[in-house]
C-alpha positions in Angstrom: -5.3 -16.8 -11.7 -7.2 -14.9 -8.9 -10.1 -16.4 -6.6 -12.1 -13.5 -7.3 -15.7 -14.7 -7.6 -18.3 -12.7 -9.6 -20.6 -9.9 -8.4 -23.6 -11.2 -6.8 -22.6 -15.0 -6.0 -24.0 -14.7 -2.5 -27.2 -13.1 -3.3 -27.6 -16.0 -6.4 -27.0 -18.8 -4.3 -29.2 -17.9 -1.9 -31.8 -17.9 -4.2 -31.4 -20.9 -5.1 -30.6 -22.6 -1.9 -34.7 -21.2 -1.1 -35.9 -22.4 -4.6 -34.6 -25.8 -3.3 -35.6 -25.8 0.3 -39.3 -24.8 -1.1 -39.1 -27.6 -3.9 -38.6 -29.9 -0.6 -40.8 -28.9 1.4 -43.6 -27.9 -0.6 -43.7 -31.4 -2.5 -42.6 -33.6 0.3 -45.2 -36.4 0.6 -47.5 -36.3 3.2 -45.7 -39.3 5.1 -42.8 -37.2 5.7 -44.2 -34.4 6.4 -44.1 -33.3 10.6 -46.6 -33.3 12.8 -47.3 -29.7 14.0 -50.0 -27.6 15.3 -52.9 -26.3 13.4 -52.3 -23.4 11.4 -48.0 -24.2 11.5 -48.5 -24.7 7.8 -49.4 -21.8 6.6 -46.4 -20.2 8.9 -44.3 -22.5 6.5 -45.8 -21.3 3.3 -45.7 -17.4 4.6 -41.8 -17.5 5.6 -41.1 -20.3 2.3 -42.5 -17.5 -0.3 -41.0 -14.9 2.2 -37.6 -16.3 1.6 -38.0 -16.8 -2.0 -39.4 -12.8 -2.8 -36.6 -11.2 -0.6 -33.7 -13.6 -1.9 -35.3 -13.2 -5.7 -35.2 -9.5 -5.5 -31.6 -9.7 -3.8 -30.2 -11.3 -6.0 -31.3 -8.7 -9.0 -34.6 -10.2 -10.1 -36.8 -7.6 -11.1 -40.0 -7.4 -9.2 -42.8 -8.1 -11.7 -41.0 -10.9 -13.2 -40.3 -12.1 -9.5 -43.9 -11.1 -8.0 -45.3 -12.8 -11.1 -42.9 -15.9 -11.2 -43.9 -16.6 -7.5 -47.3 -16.1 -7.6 -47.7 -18.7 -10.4 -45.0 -21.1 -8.4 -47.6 -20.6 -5.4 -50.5 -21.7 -7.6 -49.0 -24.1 -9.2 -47.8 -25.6 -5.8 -51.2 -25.7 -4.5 -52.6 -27.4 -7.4 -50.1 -30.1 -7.4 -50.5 -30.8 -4.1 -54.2 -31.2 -4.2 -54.0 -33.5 -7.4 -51.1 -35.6 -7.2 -50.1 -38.9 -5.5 -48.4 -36.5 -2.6 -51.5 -37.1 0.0 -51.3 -33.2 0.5 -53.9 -31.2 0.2 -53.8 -27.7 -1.5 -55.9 -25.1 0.1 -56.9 -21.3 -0.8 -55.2 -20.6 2.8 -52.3 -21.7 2.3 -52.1 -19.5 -1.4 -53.2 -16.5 0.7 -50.1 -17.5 3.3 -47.9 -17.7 -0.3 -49.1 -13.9 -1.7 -48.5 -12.8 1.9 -45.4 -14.3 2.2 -44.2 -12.5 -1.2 -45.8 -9.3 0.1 -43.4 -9.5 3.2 -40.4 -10.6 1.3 -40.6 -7.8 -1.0 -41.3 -5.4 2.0 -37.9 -6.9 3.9 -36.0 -6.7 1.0 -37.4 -2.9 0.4 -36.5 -2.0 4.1 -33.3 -3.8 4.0 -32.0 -2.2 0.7 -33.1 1.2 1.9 -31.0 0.6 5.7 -27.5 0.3 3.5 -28.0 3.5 1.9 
């Protein structure tokens, strides 16, 4: 028996290593969340949903499903924070940082996959 590993084991587990970081951070209750300067959040949100569009289409998503997927996660994360025992606080800023942050990841992955050929 080999220790081959199957095509496209990095690229999945990255994915999901982001799914989980974002699953952490973005439901973390407000008491453990760090102090930071105004505005820091919305950096989180832009390189969280970043991380999840470039890794996503890495690892062989395709887009619309992805794009889609995301954008509903991004919702869905804002509305859950605003209504839920967290003490967070979901914000139309911080859903604009999430579409950005999609935008950017698809862009990087775009640029990235276009560089190795």
């Amino acid at each position: 028996m080999g220790t081959e590993t199957a095509p496209g084991v990095l690229p999945r587990t990255a994915f999901a290593l982001a799914v989980l970081v974002s699953v952490v951070v973005l439901f973390m209750p407000a008491a453990g969340v760090p102090t930071a300067p105004p505005g820091t959040d919305k950096l989180v949100h832009l390189a969280l949903f970043a991380a999840l569009a470039a890794t996503g289409r890495w690892s062989g998503i395709p887009a619309v499903p992805l794009a889609v997927g995301l954008l509903g996660y991004a919702a869905a994360s804002e509305v859950i924070q605003g209504v839920t025992p967290l003490a967070r606080s979901a914000s139309a800023t911080g859903g604009l940082a999430d579409a950005a942050g999609i935008a950017l990841g698809f862009l990087g992955r775009a640029w990235a996959t276009r560089r190795t050929r």
